[in-house]
C-alpha positions in Angstrom: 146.6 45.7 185.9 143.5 43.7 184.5 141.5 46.1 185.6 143.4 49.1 184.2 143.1 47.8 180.8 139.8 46.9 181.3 139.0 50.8 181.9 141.8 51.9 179.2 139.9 49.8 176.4 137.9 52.0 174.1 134.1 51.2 174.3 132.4 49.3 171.7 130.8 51.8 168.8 126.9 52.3 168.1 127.2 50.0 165.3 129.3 47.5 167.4 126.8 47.7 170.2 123.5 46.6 167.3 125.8 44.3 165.8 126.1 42.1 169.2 123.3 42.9 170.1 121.0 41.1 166.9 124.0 38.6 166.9 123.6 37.6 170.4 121.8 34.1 170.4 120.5 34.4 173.6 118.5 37.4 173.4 114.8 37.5 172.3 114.4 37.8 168.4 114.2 41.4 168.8 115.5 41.7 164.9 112.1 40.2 163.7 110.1 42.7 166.0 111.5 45.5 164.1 111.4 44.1 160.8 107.4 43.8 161.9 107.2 47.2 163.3 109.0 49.2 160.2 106.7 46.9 157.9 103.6 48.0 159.6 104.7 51.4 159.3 105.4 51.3 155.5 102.0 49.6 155.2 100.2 51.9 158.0 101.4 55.4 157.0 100.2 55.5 153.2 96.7 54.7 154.4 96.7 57.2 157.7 97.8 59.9 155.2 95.2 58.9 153.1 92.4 59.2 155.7 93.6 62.3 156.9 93.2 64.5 153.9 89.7 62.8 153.8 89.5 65.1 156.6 91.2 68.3 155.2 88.7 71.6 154.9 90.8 72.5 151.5 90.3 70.9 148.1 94.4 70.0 148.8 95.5 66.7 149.2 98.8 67.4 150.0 98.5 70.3 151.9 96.7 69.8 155.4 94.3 73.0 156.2 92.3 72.3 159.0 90.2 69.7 160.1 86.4 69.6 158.6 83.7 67.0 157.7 83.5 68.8 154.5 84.3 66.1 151.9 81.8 63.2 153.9 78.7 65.5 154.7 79.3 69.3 154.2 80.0 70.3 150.8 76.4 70.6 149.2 78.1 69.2 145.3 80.7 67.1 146.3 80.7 65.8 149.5 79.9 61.5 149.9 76.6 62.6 151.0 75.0 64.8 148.4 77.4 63.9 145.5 75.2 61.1 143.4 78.3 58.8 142.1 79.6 58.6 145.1 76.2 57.7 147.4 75.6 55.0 144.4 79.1 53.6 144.7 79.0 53.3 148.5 75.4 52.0 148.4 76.1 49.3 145.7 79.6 48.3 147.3 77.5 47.4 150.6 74.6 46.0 148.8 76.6 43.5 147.1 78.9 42.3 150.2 76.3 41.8 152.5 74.2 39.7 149.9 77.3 38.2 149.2 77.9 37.4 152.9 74.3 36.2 153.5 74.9 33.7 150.7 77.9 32.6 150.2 78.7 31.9 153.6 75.8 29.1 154.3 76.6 27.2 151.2 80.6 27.3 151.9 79.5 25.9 155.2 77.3 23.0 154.0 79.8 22.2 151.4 82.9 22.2 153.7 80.7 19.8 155.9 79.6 18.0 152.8 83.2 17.2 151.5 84.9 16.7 154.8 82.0 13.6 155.2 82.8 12.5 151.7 84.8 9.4 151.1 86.2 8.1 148.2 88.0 9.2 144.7 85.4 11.8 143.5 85.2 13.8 147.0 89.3 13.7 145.8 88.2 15.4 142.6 85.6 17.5 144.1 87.8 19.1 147.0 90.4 19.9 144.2 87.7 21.8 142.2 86.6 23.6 145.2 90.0 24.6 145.7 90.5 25.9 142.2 88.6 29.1 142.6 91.8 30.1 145.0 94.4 29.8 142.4 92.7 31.2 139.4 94.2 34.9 138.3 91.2 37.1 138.9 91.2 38.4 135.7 90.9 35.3 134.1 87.8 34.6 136.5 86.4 38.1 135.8 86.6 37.0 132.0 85.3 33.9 132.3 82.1 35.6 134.0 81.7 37.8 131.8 81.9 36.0 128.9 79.4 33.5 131.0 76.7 36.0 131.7 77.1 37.4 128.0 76.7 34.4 126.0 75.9 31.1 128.3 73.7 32.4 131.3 72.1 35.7 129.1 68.9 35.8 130.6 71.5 37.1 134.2 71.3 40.5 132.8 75.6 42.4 133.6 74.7 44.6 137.1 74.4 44.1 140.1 72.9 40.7 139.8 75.8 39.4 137.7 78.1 40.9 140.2 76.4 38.9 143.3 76.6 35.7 141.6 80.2 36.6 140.3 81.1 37.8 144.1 79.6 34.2 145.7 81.4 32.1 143.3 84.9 33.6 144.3 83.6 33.7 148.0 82.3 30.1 148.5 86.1 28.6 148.2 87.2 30.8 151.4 84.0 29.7 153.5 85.0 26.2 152.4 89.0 26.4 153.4 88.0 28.6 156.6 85.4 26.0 157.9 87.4 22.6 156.9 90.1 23.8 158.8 88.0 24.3 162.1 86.1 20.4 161.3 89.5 18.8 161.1 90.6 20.1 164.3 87.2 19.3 165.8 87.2 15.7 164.5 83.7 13.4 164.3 84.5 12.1 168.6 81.8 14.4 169.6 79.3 13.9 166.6 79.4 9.9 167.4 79.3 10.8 171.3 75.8 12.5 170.6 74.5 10.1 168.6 75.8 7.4 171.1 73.2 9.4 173.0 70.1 8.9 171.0 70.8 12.1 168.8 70.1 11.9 165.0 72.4 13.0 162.4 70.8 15.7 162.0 70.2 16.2 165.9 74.3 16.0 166.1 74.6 18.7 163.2 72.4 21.4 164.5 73.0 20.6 168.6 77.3 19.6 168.4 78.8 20.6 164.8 77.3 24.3 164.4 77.4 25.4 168.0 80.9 24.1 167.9 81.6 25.9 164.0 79.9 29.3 165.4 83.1 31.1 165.7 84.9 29.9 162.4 81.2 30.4 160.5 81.2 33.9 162.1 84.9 34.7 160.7 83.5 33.5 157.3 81.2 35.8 157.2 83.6 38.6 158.0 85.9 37.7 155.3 83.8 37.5 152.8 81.9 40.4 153.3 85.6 42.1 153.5 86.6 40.4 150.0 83.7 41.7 148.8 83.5 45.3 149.5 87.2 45.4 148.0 86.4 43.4 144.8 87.7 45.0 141.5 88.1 43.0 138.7 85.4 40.6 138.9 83.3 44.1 140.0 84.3 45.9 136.7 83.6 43.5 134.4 80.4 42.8 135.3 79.3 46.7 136.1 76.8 48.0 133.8 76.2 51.7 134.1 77.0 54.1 136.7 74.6 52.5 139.2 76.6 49.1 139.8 79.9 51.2 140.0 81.2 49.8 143.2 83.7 51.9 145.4 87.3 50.1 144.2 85.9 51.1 140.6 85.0 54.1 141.3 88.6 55.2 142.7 90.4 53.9 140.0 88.5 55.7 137.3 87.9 59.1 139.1 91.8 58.8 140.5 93.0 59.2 137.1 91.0 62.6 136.6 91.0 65.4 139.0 90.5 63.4 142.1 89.4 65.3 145.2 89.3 64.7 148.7 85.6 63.2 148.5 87.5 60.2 147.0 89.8 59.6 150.3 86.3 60.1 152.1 84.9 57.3 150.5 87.9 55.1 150.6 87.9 56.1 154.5 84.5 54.6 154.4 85.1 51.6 152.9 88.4 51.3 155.7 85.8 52.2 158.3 83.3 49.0 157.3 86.1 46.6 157.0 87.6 47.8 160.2 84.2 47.3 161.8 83.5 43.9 160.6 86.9 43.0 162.4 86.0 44.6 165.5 82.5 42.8 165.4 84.5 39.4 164.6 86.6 40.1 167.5 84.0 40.9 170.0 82.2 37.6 169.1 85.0 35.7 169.7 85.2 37.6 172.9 82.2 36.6 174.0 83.1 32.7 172.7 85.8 32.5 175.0 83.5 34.1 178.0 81.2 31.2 177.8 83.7 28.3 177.2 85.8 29.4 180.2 89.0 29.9 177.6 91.8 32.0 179.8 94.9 31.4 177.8 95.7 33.9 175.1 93.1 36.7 173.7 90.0 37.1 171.2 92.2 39.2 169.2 95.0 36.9 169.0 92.9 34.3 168.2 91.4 36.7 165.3 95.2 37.6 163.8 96.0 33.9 164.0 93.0 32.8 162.3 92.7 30.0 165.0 88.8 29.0 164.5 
């Protein structure tokens, strides 16, 4: 008889099934794997769409007609490569991050390591400061430089050299949170240990500290380069003329117009640098965990988990 009924009852609906199913407490968390996965698609799709008509051989962005290189190197007006806006945008967008990354990054470092050594009331004050950058509205930073370089600091002429000072000052506070984080969890033990040895100070900074900092220094540089390159604010208010027109500036004025493909060509570019300063990042860490014998976990979790 039990096992009549059990055949006679009706099956559980679709809805029934997904119900139990994400209500079941044993089962992995498979409700936050698709909340992830349909996030990455709402965030992934906009930009693939975007890259593809970069792509398209028609002056269409909405209708796909064939695959050409047309709007990066082809078209002889309007193309990234022969169109003059566009060349100066891109060229001043990577000219200011990788000065930006050259700079800011070494004095982030030497601060972090300055304030994590620090004791007393004013390193308090100081590390508060530093931190202040972080939480300040961008366009109240990009006023505050302008109105800097216009009336304080005039003989900084606005351009690109008010820009690179404007990009390190934003940049330094991200060097200095990245790097601090990696110096707690290293601690002083193997600082005192080499000078225990006979090692300086100085001996134990450039032979333990940066060796052991390499990887978290290396991700600073990628970050800032990447923060950088997608600047707007502090970008625009310091831009003077259509040479230090950087590329988010240039896509929201031309965008507004009659945009063309060219302009998803050269915000495809800009994708394509930030996407290879992660894939450098990630194949120095790679590397980093080849030479200290690390077998748990992956260089590219360690990269999406920020783990320096």
């Amino acid at each position: 008889m039990s096992v009549d009924a059990a055949l006679a009852r009706p099956r559980p609906g679709v809805l029934q099934r997904v119900r139990g199913w994400l209500a079941n407490p044993w089962a992995e968390p498979r409700a936050l794997a698709v909340f992830t996965w349909l996030y990455i698609a709402w965030s992934l799709i906009p930009v693939i769409i975007a890259v593809q008509f970069s792509f398209n051989a028609g002056r269409s962005r909405s209708t796909w007609q064939g695959f050409s290189l047309r709007w990066y190197i082809s078209d002889p007006d309007l193309s990234v490569l022969h169109d003059p806006s566009l060349r100066l945008s891109l060229i001043q967008s990577l000219r200011l991050a990788a000065l930006t990354m050259l700079v800011a990054t070494p004095i982030g470092v030497a601060l972090a390591i300055g304030l994590a050594r620090w004791r007393g009331r004013a390193a308090q004050a100081a590390n508060f400061l530093m931190l202040f950058p972080l939480v300040t509205p961008e366009i109240v930073m990009g006023v505050s430089l302008f109105l800097v370089f216009t009336y304080l600091y005039d003989f900084v002429p606005l351009g690109t050299w008010a820009q690179f000072l404007g990009h390190v000052t934003f940049s330094i506070s991200f060097v200095v949170v990245i790097i601090r984080g990696r110096l707690f969890a290293i601690g002083r033990d193997y600082e005192e240990a080499a000078m225990d040895l006979g090692a300086s100070q100085v001996e134990a900074l450039r032979r333990v500290l940066l060796p052991m900092l390499a990887p978290a220094i290396f991700a600073s540089y990628m970050i800032v380069f990447a923060l950088s390159i997608d600047d707007f604010v502090i970008s625009q208010f310091l831009s003077a003329g259509a040479e230090t027109i950087t590329i988010p500036v240039r896509l929201y004025s031309t965008a507004r117009l009659a945009p063309s493909p060219a302009l998803n060509a050269l915000a495809s570019l800009m994708l394509f640098a930030t996407l290879l300063a992660i894939t450098i990042a990630g194949l120095f860490l790679r590397a980093a965990r080849r030479r200290q014998a690390i077998r748990k976990g992956s260089a590219v979790q360690d990269l999406a988990k920020l783990e320096f």
